[in-house]
C-alpha positions in Angstrom: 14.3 5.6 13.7 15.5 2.1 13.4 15.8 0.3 10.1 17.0 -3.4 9.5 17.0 -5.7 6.7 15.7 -9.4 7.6 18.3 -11.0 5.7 21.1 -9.6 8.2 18.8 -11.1 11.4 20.1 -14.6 11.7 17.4 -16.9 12.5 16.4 -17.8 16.0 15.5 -21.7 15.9 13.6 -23.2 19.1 13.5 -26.8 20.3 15.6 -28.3 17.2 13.2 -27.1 15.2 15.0 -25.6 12.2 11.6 -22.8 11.4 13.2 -19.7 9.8 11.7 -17.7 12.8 13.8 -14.3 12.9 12.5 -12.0 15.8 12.8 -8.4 14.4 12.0 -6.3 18.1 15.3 -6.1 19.4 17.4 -5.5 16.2 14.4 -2.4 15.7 14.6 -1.5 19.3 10.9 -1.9 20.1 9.6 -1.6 23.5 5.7 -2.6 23.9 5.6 -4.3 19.9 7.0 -7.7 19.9 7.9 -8.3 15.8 8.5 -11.7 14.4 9.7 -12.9 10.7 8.6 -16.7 9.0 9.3 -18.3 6.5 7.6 -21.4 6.4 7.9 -24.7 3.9 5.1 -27.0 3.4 3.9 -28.3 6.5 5.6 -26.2 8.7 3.5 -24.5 11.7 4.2 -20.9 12.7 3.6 -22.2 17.0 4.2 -25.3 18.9 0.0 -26.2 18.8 -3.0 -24.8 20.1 -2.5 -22.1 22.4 -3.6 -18.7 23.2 -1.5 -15.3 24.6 -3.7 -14.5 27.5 -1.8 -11.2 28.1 -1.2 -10.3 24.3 -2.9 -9.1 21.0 -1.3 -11.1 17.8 -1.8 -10.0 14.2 -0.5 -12.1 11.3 0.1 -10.6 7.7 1.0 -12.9 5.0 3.4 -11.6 2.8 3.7 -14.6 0.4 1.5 -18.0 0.0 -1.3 -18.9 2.2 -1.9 -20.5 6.0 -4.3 -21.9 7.3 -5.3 -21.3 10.9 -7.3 -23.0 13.3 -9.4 -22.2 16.1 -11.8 -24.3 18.8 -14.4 -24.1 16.6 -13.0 -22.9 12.8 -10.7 -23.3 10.2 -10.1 -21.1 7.5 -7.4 -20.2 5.0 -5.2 -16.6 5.3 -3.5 -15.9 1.6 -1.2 -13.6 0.6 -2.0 -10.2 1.3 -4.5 -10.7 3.9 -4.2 -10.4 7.8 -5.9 -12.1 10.8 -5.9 -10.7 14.2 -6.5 -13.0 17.6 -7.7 -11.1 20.7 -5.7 -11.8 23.7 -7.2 -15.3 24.8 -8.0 -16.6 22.0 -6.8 -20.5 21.3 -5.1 -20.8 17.8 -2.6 -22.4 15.6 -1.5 -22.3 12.1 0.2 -24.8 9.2 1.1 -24.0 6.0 -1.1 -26.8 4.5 -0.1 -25.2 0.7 2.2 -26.7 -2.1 4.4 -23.2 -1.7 6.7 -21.8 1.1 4.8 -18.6 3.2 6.3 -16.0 4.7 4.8 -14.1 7.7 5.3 -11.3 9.8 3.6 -11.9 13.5 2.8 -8.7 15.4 2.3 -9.2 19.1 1.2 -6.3 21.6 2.2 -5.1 24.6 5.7 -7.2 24.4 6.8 -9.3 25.9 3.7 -12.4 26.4 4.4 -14.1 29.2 0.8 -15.5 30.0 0.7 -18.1 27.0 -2.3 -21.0 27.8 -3.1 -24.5 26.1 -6.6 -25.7 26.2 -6.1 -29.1 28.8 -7.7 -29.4 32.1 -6.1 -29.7 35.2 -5.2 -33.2 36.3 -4.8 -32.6 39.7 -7.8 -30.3 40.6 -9.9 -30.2 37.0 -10.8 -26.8 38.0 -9.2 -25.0 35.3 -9.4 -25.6 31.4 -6.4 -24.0 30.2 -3.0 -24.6 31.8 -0.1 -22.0 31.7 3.0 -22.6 29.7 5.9 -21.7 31.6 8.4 -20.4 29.3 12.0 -20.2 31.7 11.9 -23.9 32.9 15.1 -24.6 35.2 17.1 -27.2 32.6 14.7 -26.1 29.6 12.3 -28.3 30.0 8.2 -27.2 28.8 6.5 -27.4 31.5 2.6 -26.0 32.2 1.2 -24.6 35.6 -2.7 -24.7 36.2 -3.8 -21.1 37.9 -6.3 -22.5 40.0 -4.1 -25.3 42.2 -0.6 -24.0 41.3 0.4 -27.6 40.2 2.8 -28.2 37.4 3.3 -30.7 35.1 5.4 -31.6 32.1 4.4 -30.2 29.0 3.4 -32.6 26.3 6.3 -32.4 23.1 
């Protein structure tokens, strides 16, 4: 049994963005759950823009406020209390378009996600729709691979 309180994980901010993310799996020891912590402000987007985890499950609960998600082909509102769950390859992303911070907790199974897509074509061969988002870029650079020509690009900021 592991137990932590969130306010003891410090904050793990990605690409200067200063998004109260705190990832909760390691300090609970999780093995095949990955367990993330928002806090978001007006306008604030819980991921980087559409995308989908081609390898992975996600479930978002929100705790406080509301957050509206959007897909291909909907958008719709989460509120407090309620949950939304994306099968593994479906496209999504999320804002809090509301007047009042949220707070989420994202659940992601199995852990870790390392097949994450965004919906563009392939430049080079236009064979494939999605393009791969590689996540341990030499330099840290964001950079996408397509899975049909193995080409890479840079990733659009």
């Amino acid at each position: 049994m592991e137990k932590v309180d969130i306010d003891d994980v410090e904050p793990a901010f990605m690409d200067g963005s200063e998004l109260d993310r705190r990832g909760l799996s390691d300090p609970l020891g999780t093995e095949d759950l990955a367990i993330n912590y928002y806090a978001i402000e007006p306008g604030e987007s819980l991921s980087g823009g559409m995308h989908a985890h081609f390898d992975q499950e996600e479930v978002f609960y929100v705790v406080e406020g509301e957050v509206t998600f959007e897909t291909p082909d909907d958008e719709f509102v989460v509120g407090e209390h309620e949950v939304v769950r994306f099968a593994p390859g479906d496209f999504q992303t999320s804002v809090n378009d509301g007047d009042e911070d949220a707070v989420v907790i994202a659940l992601g199974a199995p852990k870790p996600s390392e097949d994450i897509r965004v919906p563009m074509a392939c430049r080079e061969c236009g064979d494939s729709e999605t393009l791969r988002f590689l996540m341990d870029t030499e330099g840290g650079e964001h950079r996408l691979r397509c899975p049909e020509c193995g080409n890479e690009f840079d990733a659009p900021v």
